[in-house]
DRENKOLSE-937996 format. One record per residue (C-alpha): x, y, z; chain; residue in three letters; residue number from 0. Coordinates in steps of 0.05 Angstrom, whole numbers, plus 5000, padded with zeros to 4 digits. Layout:
+------+------+------+-------+------+------+
|    x |    y |    z | chain | resn | resi |
+------+------+------+-------+------+------+
|    X |    Y |    Z |     A |  Ala |  NUM |
...
+------+------+------+-------+------+------+
This chain:
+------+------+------+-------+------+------+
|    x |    y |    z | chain | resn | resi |
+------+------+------+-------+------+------+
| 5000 | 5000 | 5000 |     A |  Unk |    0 |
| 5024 | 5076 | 4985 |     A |  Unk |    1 |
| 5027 | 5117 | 5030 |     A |  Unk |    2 |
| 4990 | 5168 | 4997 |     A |  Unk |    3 |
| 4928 | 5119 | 5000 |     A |  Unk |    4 |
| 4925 | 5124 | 5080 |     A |  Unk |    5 |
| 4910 | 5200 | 5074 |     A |  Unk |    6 |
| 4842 | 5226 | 5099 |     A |  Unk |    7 |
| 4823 | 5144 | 5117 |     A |  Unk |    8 |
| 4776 | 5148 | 5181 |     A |  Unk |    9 |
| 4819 | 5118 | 5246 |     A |  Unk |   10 |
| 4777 | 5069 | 5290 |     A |  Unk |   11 |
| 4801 | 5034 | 5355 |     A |  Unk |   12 |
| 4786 | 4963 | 5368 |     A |  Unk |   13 |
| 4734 | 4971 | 5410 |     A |  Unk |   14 |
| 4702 | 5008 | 5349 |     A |  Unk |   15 |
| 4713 | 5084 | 5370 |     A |  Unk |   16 |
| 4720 | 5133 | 5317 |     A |  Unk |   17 |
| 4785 | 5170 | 5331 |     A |  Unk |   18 |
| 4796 | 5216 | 5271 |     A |  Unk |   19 |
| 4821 | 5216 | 5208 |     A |  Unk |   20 |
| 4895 | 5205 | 5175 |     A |  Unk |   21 |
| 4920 | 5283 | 5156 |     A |  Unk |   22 |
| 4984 | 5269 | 5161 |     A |  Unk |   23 |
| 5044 | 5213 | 5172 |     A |  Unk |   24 |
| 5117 | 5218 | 5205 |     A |  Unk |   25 |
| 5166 | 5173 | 5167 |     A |  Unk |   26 |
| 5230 | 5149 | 5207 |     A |  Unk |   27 |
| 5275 | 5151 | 5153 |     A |  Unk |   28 |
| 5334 | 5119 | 5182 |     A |  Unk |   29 |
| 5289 | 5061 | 5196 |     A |  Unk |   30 |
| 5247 | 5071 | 5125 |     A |  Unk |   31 |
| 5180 | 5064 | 5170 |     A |  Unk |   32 |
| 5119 | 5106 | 5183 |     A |  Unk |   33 |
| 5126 | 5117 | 5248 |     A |  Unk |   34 |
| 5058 | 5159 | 5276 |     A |  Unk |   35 |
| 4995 | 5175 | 5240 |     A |  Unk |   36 |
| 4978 | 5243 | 5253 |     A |  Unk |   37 |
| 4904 | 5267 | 5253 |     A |  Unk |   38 |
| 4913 | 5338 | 5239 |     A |  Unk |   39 |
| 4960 | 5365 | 5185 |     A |  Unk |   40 |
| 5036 | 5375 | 5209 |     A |  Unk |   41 |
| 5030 | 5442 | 5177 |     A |  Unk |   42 |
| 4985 | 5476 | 5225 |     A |  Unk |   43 |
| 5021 | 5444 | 5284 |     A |  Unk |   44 |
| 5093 | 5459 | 5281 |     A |  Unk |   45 |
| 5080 | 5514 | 5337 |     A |  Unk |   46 |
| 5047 | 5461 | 5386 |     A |  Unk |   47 |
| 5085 | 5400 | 5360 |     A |  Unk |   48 |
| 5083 | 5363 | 5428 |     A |  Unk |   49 |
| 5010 | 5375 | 5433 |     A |  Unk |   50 |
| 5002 | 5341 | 5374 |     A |  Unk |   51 |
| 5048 | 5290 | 5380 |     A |  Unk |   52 |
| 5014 | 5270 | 5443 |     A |  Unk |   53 |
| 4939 | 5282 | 5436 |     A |  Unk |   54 |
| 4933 | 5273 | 5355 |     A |  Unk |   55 |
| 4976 | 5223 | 5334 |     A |  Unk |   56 |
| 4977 | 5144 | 5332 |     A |  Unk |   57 |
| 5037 | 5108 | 5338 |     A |  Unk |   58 |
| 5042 | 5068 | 5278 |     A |  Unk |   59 |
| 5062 | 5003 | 5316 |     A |  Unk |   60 |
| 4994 | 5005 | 5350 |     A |  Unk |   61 |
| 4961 | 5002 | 5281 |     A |  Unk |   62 |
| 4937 | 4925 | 5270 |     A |  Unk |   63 |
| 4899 | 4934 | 5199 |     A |  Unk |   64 |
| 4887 | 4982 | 5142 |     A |  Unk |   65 |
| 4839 | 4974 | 5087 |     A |  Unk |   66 |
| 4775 | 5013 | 5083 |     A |  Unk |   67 |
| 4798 | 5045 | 5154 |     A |  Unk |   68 |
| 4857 | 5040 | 5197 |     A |  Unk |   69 |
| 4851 | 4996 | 5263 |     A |  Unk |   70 |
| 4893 | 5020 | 5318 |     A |  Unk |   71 |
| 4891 | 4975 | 5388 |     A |  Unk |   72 |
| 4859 | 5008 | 5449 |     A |  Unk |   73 |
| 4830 | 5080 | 5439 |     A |  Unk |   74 |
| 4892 | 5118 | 5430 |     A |  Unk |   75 |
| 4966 | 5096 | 5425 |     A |  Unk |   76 |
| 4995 | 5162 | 5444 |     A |  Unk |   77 |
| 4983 | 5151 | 5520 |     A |  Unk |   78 |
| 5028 | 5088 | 5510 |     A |  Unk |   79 |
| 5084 | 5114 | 5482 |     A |  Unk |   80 |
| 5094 | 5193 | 5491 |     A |  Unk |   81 |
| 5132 | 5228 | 5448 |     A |  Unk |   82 |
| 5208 | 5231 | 5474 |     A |  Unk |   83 |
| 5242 | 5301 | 5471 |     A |  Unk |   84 |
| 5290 | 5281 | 5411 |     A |  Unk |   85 |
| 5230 | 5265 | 5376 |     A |  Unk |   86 |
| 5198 | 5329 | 5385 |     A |  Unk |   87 |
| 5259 | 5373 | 5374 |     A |  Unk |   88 |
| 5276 | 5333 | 5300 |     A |  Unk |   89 |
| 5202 | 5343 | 5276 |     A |  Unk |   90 |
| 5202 | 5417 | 5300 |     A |  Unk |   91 |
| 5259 | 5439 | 5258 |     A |  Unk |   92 |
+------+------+------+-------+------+------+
């Protein structure tokens, strides 16, 4: 699957809450993964980055299927993993 396919797919938990939609992705390039699905565009949220990365975002590790929706476990994956500090400075820049 592209990557560009994911875009504006609803996000639904496993217990079958609606969590948003896919705005956005983080790649890891030194790994060559997606590594968080963001569910408001990066654009608008350089200047409250953490918030973001916290509150909208799903780590990608957390996501178990995507076809006509992506299926994360539990209802968010941010509370499991925060954001570190390195993470937030690299995207900030």
């Amino acid at each position: 699957m592209k990557i560009s396919e994911i875009y504006r797919m609803d996000i639904y938990s496993d217990e079958g809450q609606y969590l948003g939609d896919v705005q956005d992705v983080i790649i890891d390039l030194e790994k060559g993964e997606i590594s968080r699905l963001l569910m408001t565009p990066w654009k608008s949220a350089k200047n409250d980055a953490n918030v973001v990365l916290k509150k909208k975002s799903i780590l990608y590790k957390s996501v178990k299927n995507v076809g006509d929706v992506v299926l994360v476990s539990g209802p968010t994956s941010s509370k499991e993993e925060p954001a570190s500090r390195e993470e937030i400075n690299d995207l900030s820049r």
